[in-house]
Structures are given as C-alpha cells and as structure tokens.
Backbone of each chain as nested JSON, in Angstrom:
{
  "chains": [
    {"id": "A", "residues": [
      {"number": 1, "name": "UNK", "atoms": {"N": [91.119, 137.226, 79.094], "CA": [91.481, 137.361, 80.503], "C": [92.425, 136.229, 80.961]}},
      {"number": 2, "name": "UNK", "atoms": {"N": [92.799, 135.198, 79.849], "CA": [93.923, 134.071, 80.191], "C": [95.278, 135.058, 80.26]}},
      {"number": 3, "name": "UNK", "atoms": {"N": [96.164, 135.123, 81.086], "CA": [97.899, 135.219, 81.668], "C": [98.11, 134.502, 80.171]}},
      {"number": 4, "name": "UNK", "atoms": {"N": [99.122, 135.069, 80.271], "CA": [100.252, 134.642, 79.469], "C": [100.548, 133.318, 80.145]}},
      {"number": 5, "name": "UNK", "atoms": {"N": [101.0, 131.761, 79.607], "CA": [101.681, 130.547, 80.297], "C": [102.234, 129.64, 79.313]}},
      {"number": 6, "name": "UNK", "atoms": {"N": [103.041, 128.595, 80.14], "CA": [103.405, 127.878, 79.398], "C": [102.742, 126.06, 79.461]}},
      {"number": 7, "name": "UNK", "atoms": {"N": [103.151, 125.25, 79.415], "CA": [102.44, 124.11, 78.623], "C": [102.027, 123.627, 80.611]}},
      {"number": 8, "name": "UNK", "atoms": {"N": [102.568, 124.148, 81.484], "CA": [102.134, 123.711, 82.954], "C": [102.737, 124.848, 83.899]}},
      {"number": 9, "name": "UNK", "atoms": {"N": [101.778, 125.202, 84.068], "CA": [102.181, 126.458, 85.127], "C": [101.955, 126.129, 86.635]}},
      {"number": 10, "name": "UNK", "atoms": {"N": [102.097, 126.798, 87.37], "CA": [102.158, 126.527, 88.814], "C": [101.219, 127.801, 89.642]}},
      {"number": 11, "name": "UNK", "atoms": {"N": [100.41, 128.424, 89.066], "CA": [99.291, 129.15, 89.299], "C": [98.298, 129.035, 88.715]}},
      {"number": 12, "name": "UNK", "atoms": {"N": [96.962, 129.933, 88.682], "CA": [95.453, 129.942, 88.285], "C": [96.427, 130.785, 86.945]}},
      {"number": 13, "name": "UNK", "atoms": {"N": [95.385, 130.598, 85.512], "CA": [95.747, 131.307, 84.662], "C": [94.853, 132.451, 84.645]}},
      {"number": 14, "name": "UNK", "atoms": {"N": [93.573, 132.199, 85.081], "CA": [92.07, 133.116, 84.852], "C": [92.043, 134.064, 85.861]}},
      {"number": 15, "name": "UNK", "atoms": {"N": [92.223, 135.009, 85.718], "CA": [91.441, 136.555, 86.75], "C": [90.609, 136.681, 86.562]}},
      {"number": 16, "name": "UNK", "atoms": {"N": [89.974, 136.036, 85.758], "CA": [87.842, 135.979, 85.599], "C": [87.996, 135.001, 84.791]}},
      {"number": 17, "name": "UNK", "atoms": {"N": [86.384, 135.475, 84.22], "CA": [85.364, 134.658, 82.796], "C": [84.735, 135.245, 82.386]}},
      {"number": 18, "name": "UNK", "atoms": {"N": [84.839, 135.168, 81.105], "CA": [83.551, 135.988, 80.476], "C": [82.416, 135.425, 80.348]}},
      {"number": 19, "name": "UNK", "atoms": {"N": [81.856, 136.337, 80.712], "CA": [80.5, 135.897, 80.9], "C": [79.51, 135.336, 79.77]}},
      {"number": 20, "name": "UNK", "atoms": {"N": [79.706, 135.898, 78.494], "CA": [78.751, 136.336, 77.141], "C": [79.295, 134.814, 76.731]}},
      {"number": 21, "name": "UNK", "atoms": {"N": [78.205, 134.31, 75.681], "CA": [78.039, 133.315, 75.14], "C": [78.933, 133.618, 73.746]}},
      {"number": 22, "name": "UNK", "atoms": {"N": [79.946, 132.738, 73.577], "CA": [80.965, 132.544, 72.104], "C": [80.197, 131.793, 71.449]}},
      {"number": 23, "name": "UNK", "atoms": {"N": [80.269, 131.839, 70.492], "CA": [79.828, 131.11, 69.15], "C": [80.892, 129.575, 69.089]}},
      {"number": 24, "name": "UNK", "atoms": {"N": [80.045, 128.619, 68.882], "CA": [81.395, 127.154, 68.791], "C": [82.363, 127.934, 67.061]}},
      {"number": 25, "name": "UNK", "atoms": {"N": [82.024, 128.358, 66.419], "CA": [82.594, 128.682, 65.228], "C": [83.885, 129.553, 65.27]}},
      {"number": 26, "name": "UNK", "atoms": {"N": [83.812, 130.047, 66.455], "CA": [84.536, 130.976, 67.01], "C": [86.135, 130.603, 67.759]}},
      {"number": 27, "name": "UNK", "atoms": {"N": [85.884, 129.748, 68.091], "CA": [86.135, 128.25, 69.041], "C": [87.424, 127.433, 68.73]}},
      {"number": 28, "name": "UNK", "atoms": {"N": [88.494, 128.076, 68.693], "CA": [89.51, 126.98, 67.831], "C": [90.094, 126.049, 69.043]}},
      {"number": 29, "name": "UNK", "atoms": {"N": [90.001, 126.374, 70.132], "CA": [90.061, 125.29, 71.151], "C": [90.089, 125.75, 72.385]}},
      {"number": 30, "name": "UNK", "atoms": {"N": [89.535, 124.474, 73.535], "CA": [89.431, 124.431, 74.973], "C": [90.418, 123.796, 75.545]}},
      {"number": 31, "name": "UNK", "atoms": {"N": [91.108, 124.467, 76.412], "CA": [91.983, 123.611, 77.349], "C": [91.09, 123.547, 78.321]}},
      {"number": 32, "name": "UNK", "atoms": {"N": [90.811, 122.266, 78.961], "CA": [90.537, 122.324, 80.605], "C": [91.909, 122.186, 81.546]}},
      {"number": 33, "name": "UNK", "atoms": {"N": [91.532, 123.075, 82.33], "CA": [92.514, 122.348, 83.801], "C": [92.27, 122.03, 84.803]}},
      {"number": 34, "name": "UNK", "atoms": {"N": [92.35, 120.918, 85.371], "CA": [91.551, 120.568, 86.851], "C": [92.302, 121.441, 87.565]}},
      {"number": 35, "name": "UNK", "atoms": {"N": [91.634, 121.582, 88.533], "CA": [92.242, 122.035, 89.964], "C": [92.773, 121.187, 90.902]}},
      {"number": 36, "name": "UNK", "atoms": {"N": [93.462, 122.118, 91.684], "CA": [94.707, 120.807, 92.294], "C": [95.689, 121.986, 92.89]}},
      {"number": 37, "name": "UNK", "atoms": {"N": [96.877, 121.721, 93.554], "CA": [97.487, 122.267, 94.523], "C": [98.07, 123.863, 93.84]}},
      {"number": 38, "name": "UNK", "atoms": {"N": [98.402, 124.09, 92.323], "CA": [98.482, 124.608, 91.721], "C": [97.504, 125.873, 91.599]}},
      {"number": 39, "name": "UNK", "atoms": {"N": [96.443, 125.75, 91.41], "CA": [95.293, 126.437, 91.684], "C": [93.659, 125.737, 91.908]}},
      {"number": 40, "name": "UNK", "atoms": {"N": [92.978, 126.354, 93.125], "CA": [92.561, 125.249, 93.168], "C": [90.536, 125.772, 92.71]}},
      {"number": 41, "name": "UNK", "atoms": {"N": [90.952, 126.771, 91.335], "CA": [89.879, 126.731, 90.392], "C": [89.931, 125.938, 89.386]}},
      {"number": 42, "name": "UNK", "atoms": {"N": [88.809, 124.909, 88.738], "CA": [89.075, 124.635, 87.614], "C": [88.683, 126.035, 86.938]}},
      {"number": 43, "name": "UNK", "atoms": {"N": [89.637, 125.307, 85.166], "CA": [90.178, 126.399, 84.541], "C": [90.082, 125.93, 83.209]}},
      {"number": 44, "name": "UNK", "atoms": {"N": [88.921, 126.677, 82.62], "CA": [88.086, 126.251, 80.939], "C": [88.998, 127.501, 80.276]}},
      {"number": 45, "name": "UNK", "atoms": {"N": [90.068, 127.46, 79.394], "CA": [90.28, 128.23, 78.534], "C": [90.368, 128.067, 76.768]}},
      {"number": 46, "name": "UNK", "atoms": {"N": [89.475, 128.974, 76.4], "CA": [89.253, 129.125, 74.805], "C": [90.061, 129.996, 74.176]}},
      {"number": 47, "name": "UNK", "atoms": {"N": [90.831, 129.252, 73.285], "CA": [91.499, 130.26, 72.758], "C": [90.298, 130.152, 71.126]}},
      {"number": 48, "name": "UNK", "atoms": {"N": [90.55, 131.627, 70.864], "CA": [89.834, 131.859, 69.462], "C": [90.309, 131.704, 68.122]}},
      {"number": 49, "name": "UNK", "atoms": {"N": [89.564, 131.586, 67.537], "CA": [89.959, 131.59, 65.515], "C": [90.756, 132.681, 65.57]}},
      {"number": 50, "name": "UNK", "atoms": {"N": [90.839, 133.852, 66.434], "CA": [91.956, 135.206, 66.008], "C": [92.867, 134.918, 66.767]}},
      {"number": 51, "name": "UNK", "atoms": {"N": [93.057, 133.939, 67.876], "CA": [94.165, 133.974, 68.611], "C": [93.768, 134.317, 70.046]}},
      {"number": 52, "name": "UNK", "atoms": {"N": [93.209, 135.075, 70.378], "CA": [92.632, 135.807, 71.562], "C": [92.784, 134.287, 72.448]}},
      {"number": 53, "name": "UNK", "atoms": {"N": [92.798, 134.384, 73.828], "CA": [92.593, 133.525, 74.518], "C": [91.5, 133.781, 75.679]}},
      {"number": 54, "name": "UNK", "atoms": {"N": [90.604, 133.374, 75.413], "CA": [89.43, 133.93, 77.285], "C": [89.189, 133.007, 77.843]}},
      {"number": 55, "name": "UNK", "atoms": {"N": [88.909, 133.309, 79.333], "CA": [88.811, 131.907, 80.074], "C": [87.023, 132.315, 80.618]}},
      {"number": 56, "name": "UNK", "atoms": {"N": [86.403, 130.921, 80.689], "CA": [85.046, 130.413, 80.447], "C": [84.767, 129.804, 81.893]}},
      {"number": 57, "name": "UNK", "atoms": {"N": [83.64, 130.561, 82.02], "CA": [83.177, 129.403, 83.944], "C": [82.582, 128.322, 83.268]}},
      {"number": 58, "name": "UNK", "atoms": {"N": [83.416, 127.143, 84.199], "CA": [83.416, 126.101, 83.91], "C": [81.441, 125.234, 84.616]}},
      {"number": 59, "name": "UNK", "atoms": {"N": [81.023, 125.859, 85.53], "CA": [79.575, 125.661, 85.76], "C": [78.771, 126.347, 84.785]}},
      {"number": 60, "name": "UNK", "atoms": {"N": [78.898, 127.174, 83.655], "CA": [78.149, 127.731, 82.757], "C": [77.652, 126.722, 81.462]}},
      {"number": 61, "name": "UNK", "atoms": {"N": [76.071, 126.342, 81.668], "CA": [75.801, 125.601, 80.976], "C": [76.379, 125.547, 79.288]}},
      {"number": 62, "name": "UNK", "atoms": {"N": [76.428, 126.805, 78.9], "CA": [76.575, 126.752, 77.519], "C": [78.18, 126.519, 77.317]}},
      {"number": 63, "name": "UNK", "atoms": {"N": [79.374, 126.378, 78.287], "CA": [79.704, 126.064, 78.442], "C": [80.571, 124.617, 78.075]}},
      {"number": 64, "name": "UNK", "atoms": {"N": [79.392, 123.793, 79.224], "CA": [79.108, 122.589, 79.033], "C": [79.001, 122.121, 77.788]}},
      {"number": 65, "name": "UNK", "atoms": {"N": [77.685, 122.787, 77.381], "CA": [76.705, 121.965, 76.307], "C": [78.155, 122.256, 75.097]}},
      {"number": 66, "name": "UNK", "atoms": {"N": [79.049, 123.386, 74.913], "CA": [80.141, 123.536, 73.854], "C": [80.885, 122.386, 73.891]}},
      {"number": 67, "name": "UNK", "atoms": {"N": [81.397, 122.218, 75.201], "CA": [82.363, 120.909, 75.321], "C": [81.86, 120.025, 74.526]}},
      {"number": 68, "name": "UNK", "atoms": {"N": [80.359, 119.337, 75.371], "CA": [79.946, 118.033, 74.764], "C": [80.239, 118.554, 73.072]}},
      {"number": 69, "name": "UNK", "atoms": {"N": [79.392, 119.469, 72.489], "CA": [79.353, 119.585, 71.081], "C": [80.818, 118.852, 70.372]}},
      {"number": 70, "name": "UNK", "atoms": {"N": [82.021, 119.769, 71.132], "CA": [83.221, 119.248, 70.463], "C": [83.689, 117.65, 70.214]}},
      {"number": 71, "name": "UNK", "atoms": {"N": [83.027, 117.341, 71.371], "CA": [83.377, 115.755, 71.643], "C": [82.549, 114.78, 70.735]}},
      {"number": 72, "name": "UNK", "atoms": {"N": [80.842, 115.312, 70.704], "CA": [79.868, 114.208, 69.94], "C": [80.172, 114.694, 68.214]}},
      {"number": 73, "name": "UNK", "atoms": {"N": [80.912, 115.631, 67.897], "CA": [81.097, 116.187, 66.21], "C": [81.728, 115.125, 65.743]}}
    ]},
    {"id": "B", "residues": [
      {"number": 1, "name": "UNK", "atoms": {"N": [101.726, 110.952, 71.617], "CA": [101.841, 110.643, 70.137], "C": [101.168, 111.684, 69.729]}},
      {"number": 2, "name": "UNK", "atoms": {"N": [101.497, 113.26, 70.638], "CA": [100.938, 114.548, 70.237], "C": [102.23, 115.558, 69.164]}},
      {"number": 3, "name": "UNK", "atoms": {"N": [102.125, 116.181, 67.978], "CA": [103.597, 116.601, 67.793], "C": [103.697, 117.866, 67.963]}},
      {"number": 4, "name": "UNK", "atoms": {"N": [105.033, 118.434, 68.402], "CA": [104.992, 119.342, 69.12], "C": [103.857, 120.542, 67.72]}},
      {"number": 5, "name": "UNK", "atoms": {"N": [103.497, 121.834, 68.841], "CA": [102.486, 122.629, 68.308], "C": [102.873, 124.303, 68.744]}},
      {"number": 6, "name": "UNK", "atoms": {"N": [101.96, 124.94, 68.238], "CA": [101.981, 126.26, 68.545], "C": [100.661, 126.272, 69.238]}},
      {"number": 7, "name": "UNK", "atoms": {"N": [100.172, 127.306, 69.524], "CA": [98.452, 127.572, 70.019], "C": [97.931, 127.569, 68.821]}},
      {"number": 8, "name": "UNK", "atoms": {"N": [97.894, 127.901, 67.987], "CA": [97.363, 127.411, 66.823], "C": [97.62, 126.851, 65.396]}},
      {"number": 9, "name": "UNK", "atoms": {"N": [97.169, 125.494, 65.452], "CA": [97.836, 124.938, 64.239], "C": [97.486, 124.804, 62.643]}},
      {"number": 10, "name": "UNK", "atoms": {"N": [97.964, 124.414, 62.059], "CA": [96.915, 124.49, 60.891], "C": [96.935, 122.908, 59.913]}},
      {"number": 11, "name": "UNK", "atoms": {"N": [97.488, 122.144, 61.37], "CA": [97.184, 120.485, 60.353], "C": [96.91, 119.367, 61.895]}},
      {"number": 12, "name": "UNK", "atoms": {"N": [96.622, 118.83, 61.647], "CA": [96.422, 117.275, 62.262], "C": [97.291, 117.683, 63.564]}},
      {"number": 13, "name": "UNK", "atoms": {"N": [96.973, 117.862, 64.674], "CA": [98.115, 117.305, 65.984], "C": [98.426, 115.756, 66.29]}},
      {"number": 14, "name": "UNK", "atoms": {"N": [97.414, 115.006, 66.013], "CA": [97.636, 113.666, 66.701], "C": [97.803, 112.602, 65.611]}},
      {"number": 15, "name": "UNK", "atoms": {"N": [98.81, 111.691, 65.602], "CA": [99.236, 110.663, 64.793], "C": [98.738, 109.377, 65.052]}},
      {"number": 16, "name": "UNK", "atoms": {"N": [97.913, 109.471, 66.026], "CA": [97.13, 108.362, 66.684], "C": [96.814, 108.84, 68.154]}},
      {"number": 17, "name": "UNK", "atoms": {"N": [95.989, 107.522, 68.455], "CA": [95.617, 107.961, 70.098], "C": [96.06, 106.928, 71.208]}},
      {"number": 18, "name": "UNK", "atoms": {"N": [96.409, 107.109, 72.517], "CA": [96.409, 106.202, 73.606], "C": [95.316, 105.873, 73.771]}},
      {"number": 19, "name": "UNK", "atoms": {"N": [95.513, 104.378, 74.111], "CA": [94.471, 103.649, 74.519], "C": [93.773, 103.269, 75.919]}},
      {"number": 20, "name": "UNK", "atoms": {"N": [94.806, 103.031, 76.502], "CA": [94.724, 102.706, 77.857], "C": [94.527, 104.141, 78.511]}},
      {"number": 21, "name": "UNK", "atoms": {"N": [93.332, 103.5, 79.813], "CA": [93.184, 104.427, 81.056], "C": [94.446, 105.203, 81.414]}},
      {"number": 22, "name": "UNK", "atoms": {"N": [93.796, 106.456, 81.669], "CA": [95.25, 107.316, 82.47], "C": [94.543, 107.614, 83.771]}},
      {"number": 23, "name": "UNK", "atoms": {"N": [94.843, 107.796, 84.551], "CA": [94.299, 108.364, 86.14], "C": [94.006, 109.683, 86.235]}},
      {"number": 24, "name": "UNK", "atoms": {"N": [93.378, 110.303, 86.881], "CA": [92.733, 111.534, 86.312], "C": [94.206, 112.479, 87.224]}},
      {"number": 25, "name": "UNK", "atoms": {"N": [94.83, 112.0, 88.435], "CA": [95.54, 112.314, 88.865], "C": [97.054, 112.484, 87.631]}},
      {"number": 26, "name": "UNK", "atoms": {"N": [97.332, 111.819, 87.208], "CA": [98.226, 112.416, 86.285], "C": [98.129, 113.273, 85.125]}},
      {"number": 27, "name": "UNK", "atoms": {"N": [97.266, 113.595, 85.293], "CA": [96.689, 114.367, 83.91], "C": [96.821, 116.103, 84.374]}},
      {"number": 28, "name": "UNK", "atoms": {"N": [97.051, 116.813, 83.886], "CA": [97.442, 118.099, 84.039], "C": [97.042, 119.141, 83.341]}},
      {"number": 29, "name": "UNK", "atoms": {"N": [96.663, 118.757, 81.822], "CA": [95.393, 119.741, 81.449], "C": [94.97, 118.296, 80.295]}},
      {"number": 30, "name": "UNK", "atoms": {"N": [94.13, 119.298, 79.534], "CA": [93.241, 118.748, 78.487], "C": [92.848, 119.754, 77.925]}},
      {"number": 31, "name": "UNK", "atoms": {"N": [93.172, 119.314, 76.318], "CA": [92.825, 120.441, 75.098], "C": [92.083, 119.746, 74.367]}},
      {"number": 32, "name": "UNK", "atoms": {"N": [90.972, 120.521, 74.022], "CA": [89.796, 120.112, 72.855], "C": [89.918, 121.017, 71.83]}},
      {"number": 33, "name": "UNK", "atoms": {"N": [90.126, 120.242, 70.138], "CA": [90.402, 121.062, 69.505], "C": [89.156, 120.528, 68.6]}},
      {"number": 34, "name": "UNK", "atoms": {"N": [88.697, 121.256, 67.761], "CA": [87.243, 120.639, 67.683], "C": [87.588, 120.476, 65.632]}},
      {"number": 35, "name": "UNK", "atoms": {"N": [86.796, 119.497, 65.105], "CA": [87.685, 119.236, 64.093], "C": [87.261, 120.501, 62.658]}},
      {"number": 36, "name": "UNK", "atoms": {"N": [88.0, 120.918, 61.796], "CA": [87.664, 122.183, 60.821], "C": [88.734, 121.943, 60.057]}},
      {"number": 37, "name": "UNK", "atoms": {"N": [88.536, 123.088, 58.96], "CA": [89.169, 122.948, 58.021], "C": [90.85, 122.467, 57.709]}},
      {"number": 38, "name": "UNK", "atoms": {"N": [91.431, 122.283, 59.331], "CA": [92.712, 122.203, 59.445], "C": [92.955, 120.956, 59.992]}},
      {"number": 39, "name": "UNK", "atoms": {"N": [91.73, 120.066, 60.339], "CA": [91.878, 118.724, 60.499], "C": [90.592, 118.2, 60.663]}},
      {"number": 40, "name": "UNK", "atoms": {"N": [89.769, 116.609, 59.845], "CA": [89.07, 116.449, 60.132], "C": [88.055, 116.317, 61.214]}},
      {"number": 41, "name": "UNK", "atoms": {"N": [89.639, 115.6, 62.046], "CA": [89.511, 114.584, 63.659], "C": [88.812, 115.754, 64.642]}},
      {"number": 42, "name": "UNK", "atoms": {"N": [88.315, 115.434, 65.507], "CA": [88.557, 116.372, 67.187], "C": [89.752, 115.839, 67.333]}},
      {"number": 43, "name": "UNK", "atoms": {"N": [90.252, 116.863, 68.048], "CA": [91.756, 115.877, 68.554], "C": [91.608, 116.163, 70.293]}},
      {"number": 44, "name": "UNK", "atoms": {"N": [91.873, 115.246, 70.618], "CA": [91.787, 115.593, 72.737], "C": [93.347, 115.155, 73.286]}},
      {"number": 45, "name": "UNK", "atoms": {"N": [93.596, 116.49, 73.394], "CA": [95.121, 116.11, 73.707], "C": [95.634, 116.026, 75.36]}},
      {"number": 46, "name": "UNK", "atoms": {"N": [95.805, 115.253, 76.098], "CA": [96.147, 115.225, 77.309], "C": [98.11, 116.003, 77.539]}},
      {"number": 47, "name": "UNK", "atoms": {"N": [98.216, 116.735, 78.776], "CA": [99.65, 116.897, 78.988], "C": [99.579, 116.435, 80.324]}},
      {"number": 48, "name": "UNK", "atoms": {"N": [100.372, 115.575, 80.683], "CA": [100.553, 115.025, 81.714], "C": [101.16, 115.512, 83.127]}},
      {"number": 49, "name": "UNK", "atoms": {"N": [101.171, 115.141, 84.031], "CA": [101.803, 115.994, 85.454], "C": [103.217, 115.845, 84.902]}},
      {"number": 50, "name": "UNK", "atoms": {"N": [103.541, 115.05, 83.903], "CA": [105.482, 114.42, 83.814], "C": [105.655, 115.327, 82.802]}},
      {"number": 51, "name": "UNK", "atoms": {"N": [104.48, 116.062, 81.863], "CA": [104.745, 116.999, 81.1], "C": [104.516, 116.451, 79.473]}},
      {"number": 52, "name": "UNK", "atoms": {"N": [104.793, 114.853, 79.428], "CA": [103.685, 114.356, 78.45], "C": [103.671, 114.947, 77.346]}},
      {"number": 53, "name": "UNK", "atoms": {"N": [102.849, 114.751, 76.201], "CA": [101.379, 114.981, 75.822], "C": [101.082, 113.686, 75.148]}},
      {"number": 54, "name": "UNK", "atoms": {"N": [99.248, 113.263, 74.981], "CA": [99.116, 112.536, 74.749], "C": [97.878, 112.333, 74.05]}},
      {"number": 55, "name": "UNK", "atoms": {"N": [97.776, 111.839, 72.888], "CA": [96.161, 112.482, 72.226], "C": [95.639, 111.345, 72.829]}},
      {"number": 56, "name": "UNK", "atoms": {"N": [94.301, 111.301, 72.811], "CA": [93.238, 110.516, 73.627], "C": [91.996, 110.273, 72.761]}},
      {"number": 57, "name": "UNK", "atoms": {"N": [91.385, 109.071, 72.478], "CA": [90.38, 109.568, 71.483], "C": [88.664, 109.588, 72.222]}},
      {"number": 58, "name": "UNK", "atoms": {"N": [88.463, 110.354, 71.074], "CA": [87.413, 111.45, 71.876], "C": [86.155, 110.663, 71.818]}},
      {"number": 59, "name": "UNK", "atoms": {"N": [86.002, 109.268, 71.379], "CA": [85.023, 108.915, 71.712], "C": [85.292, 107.699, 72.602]}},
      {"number": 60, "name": "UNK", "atoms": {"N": [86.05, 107.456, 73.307], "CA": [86.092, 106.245, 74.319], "C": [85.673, 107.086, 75.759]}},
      {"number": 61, "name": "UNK", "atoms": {"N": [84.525, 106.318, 76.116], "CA": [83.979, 106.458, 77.433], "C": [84.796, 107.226, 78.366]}},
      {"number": 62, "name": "UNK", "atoms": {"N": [85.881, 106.573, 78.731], "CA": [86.948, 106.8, 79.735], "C": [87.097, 108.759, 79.703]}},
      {"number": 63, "name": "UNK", "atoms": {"N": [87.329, 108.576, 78.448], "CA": [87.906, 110.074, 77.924], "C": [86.614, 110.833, 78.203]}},
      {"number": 64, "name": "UNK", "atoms": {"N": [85.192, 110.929, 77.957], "CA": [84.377, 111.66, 78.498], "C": [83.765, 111.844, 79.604]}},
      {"number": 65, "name": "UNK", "atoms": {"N": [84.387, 110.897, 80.339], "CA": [84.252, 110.528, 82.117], "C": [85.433, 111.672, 82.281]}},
      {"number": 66, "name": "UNK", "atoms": {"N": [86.443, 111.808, 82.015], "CA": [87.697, 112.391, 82.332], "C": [87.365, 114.065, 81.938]}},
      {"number": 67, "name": "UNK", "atoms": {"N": [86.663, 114.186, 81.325], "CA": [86.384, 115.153, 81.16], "C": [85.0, 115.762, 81.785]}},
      {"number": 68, "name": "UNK", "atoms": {"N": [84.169, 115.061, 81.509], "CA": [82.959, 115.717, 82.5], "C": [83.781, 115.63, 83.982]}},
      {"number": 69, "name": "UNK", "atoms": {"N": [84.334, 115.188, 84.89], "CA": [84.968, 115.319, 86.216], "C": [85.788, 116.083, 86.356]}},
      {"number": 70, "name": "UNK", "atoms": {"N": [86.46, 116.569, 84.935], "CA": [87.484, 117.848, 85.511], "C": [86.382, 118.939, 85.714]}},
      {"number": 71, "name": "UNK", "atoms": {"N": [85.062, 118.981, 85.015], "CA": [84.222, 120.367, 84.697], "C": [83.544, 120.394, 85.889]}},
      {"number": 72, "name": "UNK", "atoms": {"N": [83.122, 118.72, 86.544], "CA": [82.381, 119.093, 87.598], "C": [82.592, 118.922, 89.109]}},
      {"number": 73, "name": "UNK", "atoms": {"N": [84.27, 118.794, 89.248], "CA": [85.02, 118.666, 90.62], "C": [84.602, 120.24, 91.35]}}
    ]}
  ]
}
C-alpha cells in the first residue's frame, strides 16, 4: 500500500497499513518517516525480501518490538 | 558515508558511520536494514532534509532515542 516515491517526497506515502503481523525474515527493510509539514502521519514502511513495499502502523506493538529486534541483532 | 543504492541491495551500504548528534529536525527519513546474508552489519541509514544520506550506528544511544521519537511523536 506504499505510492510509488522518491528518496524525499512532499506527501504521505501510506493510504493505509496492514494490519497482519510480517515475519522479521520477511523484512529486508524499514524506512521510518517522521511527520512534519509534508505529511503529518508518521510513516513505517517495509519493503520485503520480494520487493513488495507495505506500510506498517507505527503504534502497532509488533511493530515496535520488529524495530527494536533490528537494532539489538 | 551511505553509497548510492537501489531498494534492494545485495552488499554492505555503509562504509562507516557518523558520529556526532544530528537533530531530529534535520533528519527526513530513516532506513533499517537489518543485517543477512548480504551484509553482516544492521545498517541505519539517515537522509537528511538537505537530501544527505548518512549511516548512523545502530548501537549509539542517540540513534535509538532518534528512533523510538520518530515512532512515538
């Protein structure tokens, strides 16, 4: 559900989140984006091991607990 | 000291990391790439409001302050 963008866009990229829990294995990386005049949702996007890109609510614990994982590995 | 990339890479992005504090205000996204068969490291790559990029390393305090506050603004 991530737009198509480039390295700084000047809108929200997300028209949702999916809801369902990804696997970290799954997981080839998170962009965060704060919010700010641009859009003013933050904005968790995962792109996948296939390429796919989905964007993730950023208050969703498992979420969370993925981030930390990436960071304490 | 990020080199340029695609969305998905298949070696090392970061040649080292910045050290010094950045302000959370210049910061414009943040990518967590979590480390696998295509690089040991996590790599935490900052792009800046100036457009930047800048790897960050993923275990200095600063950097997980900067990140738990984008998730929980």
């Amino acid at each position: 559900k991530a737009l198509p963008r480039s390295a700084i866009e000047l809108r929200c990229q997300c028209v949702g989140t999916h809801s369902k829990f990804i696997h970290p294995k799954f997981i080839h990386n998170v962009n965060l984006i704060p919010s700010g005049p641009h859009c003013k949702n933050v904005e968790v996007i995962a792109t996948l091991t296939d390429g796919r890109e989905v964007c993730l609510e950023p208050t969703a614990p498992w979420v969370k607990l993925i981030i930390k994982a990436i960071l304490d590995k």
